[in-house]
C-alpha positions as CSV (number, residue, x, y, z in Angstrom):
1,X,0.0,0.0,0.0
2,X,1.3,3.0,-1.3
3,X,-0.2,6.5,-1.4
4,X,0.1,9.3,-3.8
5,X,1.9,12.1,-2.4
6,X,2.1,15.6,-3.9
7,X,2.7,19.2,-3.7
8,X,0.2,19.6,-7.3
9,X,-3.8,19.8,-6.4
10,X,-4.3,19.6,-10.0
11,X,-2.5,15.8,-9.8
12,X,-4.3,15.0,-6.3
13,X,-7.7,16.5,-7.9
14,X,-7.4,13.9,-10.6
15,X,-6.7,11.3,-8.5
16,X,-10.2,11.5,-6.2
17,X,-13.4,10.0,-6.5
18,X,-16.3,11.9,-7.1
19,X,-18.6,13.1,-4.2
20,X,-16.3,12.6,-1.1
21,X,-15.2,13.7,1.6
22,X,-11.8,15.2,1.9
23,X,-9.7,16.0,5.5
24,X,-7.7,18.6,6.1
25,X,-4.7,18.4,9.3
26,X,-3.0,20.6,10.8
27,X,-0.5,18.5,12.3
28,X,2.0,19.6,15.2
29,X,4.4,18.4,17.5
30,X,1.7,17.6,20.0
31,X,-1.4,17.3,18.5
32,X,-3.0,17.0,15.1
33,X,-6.0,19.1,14.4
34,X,-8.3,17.5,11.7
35,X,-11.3,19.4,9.8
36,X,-13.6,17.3,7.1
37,X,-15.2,18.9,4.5
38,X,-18.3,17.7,2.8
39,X,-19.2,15.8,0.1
40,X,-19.3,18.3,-1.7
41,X,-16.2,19.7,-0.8
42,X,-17.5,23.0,-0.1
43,X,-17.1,23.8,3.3
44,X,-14.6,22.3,6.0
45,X,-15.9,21.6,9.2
46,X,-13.0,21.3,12.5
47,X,-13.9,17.9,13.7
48,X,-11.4,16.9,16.2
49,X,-7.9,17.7,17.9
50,X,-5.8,14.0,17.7
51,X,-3.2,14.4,20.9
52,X,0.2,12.9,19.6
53,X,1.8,10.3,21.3
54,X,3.8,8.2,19.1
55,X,3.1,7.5,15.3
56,X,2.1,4.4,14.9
57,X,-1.1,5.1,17.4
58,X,-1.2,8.8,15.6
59,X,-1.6,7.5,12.9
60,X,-4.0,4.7,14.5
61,X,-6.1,7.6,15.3
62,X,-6.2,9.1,12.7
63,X,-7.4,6.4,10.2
64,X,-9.9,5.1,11.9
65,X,-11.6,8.5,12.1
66,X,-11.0,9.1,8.5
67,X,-12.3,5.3,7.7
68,X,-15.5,6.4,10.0
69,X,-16.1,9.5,8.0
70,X,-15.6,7.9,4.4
71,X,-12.3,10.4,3.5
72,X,-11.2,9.9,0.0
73,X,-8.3,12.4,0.2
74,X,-6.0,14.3,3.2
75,X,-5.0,17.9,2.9
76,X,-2.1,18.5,5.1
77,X,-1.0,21.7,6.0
78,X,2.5,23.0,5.1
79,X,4.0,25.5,7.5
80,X,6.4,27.2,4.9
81,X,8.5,29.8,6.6
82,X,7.1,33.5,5.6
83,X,9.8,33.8,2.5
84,X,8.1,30.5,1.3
85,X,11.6,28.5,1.9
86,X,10.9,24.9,3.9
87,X,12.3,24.7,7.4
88,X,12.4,21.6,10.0
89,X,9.0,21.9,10.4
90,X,8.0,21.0,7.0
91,X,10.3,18.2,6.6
92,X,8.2,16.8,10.1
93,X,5.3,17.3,8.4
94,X,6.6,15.7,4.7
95,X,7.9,12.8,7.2
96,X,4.7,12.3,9.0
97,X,3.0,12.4,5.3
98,X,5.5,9.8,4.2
99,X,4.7,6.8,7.0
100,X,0.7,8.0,6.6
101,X,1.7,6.9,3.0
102,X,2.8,3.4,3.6
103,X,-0.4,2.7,5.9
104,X,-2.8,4.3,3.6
105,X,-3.5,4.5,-0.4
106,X,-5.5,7.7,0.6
107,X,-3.8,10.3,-1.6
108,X,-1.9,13.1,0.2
109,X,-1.7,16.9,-0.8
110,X,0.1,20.2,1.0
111,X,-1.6,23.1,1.3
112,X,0.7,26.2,2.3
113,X,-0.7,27.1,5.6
114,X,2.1,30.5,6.7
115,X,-1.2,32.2,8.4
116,X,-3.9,29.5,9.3
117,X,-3.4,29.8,12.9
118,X,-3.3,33.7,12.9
119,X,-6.9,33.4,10.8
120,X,-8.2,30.6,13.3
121,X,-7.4,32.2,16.3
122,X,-9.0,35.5,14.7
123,X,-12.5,33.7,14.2
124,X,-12.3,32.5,17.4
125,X,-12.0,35.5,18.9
126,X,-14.5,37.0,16.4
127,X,-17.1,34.3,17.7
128,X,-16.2,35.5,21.2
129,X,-14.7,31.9,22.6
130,X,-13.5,32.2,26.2
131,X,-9.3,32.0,26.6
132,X,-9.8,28.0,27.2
133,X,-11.9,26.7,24.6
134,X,-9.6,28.7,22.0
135,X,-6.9,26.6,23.4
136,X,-8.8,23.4,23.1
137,X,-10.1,24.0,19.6
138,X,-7.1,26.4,17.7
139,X,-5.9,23.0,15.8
140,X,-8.7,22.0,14.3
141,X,-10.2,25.2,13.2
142,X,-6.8,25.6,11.9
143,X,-7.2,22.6,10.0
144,X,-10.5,23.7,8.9
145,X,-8.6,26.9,7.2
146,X,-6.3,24.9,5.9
147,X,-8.9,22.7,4.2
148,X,-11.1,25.3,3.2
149,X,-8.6,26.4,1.4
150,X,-7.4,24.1,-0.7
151,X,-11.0,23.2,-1.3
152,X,-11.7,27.1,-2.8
153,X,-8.4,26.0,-4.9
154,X,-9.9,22.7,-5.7
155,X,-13.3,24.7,-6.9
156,X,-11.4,26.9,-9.4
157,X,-9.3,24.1,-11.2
């Protein structure tokens, strides 16, 4: 099992089924945030924040909540430093993608992501959460921007 695994949305467009579901992560060096769009694809719900303990049951996790929610594709963001040059945290993230790959044939897409926490954390605070459930939710309304992005992009291909 082998996934595809690519920085073109055109190529990972071309390689989904019809009339699914697509996930978007935000993935971190402690937890995972994970939004899932409609069938649709055209909006991204944040569904769930995955706390990281080691990959194998990361990745556990996360499958088993993708299987549940009939995912066809996985949008991960890419946390490009603000020139647009990769740093260590998107070879992590690259990494991460790789092992997903060997467990998965789901294909795998990046989706730059330089200000989806900034715009998460702004809509939080526009929607007037208290200091705590920010916290609690900021990674997977991060994913959500991250997904709802890519699914715009998708939209206009």
């Amino acid at each position: 099992m082998s996934a595809l695994i690519t920085d073109d949305i055109a190529e990972f467009n071309a390689s989904l089924p019809p009339m699914s579901a697509l996930a978007g992560l935000d993935f971190g060096d402690k937890t995972i945030g994970v939004a899932i769009s409609d069938r649709l694809r055209s909006v991204a719900t944040p569904t769930e924040t995955i706390r990281r303990k080691k990959f194998t049951l990361d990745a556990e996790a996360l499958l088993k909540l993708l299987t549940a929610r009939e995912v066809s594709g996985i949008v991960m963001g890419l946390p490009r430093n603000m020139d647009g040059s990769e740093g260590p945290r998107c070879q992590k993230t690259r990494a991460f993608a790789r092992n997903l790959g060997q467990l998965t044939d789901l294909p795998i897409t990046f989706w730059d992501e330089r200000l989806s926490s900034v715009a998460a954390d702004r809509a939080m605070l526009e929607a007037d959460m208290s200091r705590a459930k920010r916290a609690d939710k900021i990674d997977q309304v991060a994913a959500g921007v991250i997904l709802q992005g890519a699914l715009d992009r998708l939209r206009n291909l």
